[in-house]
N, C-alpha and C positions, 0 to 999 in steps of 0.2 A: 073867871072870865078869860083870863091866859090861855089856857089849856085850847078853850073856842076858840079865838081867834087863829091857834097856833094850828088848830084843826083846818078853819078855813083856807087857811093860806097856805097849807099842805093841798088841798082840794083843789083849790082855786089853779093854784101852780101847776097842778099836774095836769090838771082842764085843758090849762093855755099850750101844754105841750113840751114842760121844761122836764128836761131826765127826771128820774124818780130821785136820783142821790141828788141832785140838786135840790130840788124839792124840800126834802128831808132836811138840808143844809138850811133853808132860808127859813122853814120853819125852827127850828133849834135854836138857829142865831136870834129871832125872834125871842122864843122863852130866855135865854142868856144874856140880850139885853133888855126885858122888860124885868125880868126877876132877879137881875143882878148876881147872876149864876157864873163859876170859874167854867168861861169852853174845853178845857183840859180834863175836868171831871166829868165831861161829856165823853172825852175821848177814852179814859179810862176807862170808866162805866161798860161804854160800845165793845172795847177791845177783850174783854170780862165776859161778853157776852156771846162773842166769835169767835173763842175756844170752846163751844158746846156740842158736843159727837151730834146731837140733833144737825145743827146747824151742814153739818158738815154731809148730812148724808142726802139734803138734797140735789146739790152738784153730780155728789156719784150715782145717783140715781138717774138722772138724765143724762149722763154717759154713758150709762149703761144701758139706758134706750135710742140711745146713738146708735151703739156699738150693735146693740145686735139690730135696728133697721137697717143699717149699713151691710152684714152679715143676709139679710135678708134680702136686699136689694142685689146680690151679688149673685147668689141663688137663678136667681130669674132671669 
C-alpha cells in the first residue's frame, strides 16, 4: 500500500503545480518515513544511478538540437 500512496502523492503534487524534484522529494520522504528507511541510502542509491552514459546523453542531445536550431536560425 506504500508504494500507492507514494504514487499518489507524487501525482497529486505535480497536479497542484510543485517542481517535479520537489515532488519526487515529498514522495521519498514519504516511503522513508513510513518504512523506516535510512534517507542516505536514498542518496546513495540516486547518485549510483546518475553516473549512467544513458543518463547522460540526454542533456547532450538537446544541446545539440540547441546548437544546430541556433545554426539554423542564423542561416535565415
Amino acid at each position: 500500500m506504500t508504494p500507492v500512496i507514494a504514487l499518489l502523492i507524487l501525482i497529486i503534487t505535480m497536479a497542484i503545480g510543485v517542481p517535479i524534484p520537489f515532488a519526487f522529494i515529498l514522495s521519498s520522504a514519504y516511503i522513508c518515513m513510513v518504512g523506516n528507511y535510512n534517507p542516505l541510502m536514498l542518496f546513495s542509491y540516486g547518485f549510483q544511478n546518475q553516473n549512467s552514459i544513458i543518463l547522460l546523453t540526454i542533456p547532450l542531445f538537446i544541446l545539440a538540437g540547441a546548437i544546430i536550431d541556433k545554426e539554423e536560425s542564423e542561416k535565415n
